[in-house]
MDAnalysis code that builds the backbone (N, CA, C; Angstrom):
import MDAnalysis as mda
import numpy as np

u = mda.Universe.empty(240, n_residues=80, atom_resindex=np.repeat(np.arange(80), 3), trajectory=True)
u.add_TopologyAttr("name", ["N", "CA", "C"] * 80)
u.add_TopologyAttr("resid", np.arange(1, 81))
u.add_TopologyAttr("resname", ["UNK", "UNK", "UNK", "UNK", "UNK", "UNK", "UNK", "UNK", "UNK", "UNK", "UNK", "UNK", "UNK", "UNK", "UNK", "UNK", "UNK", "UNK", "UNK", "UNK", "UNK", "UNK", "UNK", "UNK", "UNK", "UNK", "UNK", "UNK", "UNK", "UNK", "UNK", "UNK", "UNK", "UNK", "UNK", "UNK", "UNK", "UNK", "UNK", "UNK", "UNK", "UNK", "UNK", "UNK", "UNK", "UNK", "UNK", "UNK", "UNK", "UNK", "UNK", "UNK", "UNK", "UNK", "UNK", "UNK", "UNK", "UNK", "UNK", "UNK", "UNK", "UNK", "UNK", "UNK", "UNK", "UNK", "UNK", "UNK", "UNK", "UNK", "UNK", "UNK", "UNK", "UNK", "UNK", "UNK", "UNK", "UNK", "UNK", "UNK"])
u.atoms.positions = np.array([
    [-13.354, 20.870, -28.911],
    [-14.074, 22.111, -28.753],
    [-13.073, 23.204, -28.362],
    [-13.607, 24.242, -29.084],
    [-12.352, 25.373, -28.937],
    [-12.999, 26.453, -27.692],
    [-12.757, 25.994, -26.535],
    [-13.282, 27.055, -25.486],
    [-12.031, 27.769, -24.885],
    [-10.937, 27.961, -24.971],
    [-9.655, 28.711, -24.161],
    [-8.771, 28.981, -25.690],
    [-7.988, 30.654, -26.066],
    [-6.901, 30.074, -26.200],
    [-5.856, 29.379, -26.602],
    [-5.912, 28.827, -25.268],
    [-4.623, 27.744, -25.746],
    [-5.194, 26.175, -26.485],
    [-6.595, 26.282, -26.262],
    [-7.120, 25.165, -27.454],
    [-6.874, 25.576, -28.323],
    [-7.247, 26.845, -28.681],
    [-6.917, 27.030, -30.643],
    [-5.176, 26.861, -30.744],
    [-4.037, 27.175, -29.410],
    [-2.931, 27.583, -30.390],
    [-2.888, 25.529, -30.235],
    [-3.716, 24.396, -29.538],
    [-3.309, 23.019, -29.886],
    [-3.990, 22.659, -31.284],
    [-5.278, 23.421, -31.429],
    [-5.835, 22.933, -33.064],
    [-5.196, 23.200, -33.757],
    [-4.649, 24.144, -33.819],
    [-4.021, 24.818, -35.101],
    [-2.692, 25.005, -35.031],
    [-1.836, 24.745, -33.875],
    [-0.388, 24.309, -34.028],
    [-0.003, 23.200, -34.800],
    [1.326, 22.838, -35.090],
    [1.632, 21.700, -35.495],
    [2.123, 20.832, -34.901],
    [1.470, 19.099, -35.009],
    [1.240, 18.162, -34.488],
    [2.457, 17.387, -35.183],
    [3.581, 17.028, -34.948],
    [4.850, 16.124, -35.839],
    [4.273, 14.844, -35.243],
    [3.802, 13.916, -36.761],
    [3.621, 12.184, -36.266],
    [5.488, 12.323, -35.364],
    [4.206, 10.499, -34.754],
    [5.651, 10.284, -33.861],
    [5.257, 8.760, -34.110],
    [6.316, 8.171, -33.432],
    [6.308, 6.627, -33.544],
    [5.292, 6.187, -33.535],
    [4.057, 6.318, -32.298],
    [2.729, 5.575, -32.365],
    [1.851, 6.317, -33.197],
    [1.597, 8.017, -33.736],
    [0.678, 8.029, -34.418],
    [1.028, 8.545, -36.118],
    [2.330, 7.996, -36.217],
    [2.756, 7.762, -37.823],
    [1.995, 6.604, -38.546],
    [2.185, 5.626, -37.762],
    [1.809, 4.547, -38.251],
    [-0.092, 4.591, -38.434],
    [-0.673, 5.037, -37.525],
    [-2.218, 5.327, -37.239],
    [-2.194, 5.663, -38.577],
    [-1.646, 7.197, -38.490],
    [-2.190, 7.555, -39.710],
    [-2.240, 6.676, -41.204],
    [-1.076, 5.944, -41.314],
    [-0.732, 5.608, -42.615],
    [-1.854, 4.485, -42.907],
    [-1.717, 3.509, -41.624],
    [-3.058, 2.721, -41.782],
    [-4.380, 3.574, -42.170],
    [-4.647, 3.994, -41.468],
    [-6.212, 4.841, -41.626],
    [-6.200, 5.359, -43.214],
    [-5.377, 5.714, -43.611],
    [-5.275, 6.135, -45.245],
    [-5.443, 5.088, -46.270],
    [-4.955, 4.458, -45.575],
    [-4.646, 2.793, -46.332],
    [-6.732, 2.199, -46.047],
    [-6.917, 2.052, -45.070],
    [-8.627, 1.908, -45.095],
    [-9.054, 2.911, -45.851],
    [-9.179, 3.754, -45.571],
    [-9.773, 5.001, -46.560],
    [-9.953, 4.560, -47.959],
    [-8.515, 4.516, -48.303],
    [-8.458, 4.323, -49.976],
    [-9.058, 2.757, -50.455],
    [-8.707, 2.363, -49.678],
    [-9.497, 0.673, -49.947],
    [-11.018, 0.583, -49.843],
    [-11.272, 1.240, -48.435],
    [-12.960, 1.607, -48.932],
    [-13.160, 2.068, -50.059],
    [-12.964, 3.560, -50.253],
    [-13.483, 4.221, -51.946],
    [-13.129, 3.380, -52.835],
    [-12.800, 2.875, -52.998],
    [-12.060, 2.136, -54.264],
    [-13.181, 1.198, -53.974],
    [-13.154, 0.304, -53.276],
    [-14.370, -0.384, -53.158],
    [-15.923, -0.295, -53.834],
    [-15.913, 1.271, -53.345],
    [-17.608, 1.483, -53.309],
    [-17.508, 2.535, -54.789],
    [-16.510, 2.777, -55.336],
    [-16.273, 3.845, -56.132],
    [-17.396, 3.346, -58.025],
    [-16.772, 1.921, -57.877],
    [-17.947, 1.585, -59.410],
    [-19.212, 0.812, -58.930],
    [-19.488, 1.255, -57.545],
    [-20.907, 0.716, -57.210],
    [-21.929, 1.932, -57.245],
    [-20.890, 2.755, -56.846],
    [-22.055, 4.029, -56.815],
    [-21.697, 4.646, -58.242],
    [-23.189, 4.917, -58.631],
    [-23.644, 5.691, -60.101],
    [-23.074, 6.833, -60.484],
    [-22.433, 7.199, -61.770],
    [-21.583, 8.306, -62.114],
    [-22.865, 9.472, -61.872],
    [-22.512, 10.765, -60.811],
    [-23.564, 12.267, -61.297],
    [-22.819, 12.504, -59.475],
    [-23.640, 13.442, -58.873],
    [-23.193, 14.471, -58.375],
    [-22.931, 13.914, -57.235],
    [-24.097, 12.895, -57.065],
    [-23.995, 12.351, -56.058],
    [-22.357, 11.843, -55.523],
    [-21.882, 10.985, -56.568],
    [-20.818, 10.260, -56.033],
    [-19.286, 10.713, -56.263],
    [-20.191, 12.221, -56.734],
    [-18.555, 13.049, -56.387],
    [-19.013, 13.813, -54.713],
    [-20.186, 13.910, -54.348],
    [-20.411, 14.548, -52.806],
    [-19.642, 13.419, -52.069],
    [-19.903, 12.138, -52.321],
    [-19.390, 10.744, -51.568],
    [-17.851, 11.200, -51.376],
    [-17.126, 11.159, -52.558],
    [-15.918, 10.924, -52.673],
    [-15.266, 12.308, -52.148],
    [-15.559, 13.557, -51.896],
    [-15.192, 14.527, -51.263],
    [-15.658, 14.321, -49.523],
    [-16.597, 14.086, -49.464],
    [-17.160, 13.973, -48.202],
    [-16.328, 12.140, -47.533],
    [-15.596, 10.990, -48.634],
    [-14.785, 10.625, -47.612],
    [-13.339, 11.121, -47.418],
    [-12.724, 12.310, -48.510],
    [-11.808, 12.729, -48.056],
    [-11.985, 13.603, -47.078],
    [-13.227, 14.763, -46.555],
    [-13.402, 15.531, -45.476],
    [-13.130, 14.181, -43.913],
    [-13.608, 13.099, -43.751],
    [-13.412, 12.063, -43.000],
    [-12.006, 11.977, -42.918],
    [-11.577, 11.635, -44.169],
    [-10.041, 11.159, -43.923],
    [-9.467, 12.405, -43.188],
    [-9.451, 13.593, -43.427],
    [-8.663, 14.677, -43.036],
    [-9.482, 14.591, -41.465],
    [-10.533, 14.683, -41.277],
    [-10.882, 14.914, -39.987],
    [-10.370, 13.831, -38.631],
    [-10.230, 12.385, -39.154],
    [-9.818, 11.304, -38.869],
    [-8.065, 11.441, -38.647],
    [-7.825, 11.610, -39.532],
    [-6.030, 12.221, -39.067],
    [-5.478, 13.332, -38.492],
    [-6.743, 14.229, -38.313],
    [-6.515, 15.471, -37.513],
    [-6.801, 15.091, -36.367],
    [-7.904, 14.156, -35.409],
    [-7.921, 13.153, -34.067],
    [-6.913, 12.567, -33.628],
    [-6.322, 11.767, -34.695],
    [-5.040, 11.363, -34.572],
    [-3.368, 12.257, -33.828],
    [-3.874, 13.577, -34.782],
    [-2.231, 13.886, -34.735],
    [-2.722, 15.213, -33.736],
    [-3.642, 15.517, -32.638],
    [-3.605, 16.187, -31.708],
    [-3.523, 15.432, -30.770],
    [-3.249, 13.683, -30.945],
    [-2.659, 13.173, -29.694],
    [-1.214, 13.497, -29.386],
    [-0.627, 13.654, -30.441],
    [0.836, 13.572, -30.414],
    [1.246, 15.249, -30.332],
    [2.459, 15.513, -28.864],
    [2.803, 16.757, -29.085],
    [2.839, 18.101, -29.414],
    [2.626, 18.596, -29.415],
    [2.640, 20.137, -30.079],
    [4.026, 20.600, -30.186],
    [4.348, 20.800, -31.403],
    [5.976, 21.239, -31.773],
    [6.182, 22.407, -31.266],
    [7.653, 22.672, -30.664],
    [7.979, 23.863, -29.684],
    [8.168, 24.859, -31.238],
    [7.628, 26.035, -31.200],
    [7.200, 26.975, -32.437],
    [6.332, 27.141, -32.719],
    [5.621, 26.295, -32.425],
    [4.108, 26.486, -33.072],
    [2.867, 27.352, -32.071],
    [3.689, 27.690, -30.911],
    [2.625, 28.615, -30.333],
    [2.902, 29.715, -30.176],
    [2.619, 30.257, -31.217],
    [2.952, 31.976, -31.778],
    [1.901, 32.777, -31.134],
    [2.444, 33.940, -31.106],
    [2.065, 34.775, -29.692],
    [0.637, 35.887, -30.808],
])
């Protein structure tokens, strides 16, 4: 939740993976793509299962953005 500030300059600064959440991420991508792929010729070709397949990349991005506001905030990135 963006209530101060200096929350927005941590949302929206940049987060450099680091040793423990490089790896997070790469896994979590790695599930991601193995799910869709999974469910991708189960669900019926039309609009629907292009909302699916955008709506699990909005996940994936939201899921690695949890991730990489554990790690640091790069010295630069809090512009005045």
């Amino acid at each position: 939740m963006l209530r101060t500030k200096e929350d927005i300059t941590n949302q929206f600064g940049y987060h450099k993976a680091t040793s423990e959440t490089g790896p997070l991420h790469d896994s979590i991508r790695k599930d991601f793509i193995t799910f869709a792929k999974n469910i991708y010729d189960v669900i019926p070709d039309g609009p629907e299962k292009t909302i699916v397949m955008r709506k699990l990349q909005e996940a994936l991005m939201y899921t690695n953005l949890a991730v990489a506001l554990t790690a640091p905030l790069v010295d630069g990135s809090n512009f005045q």
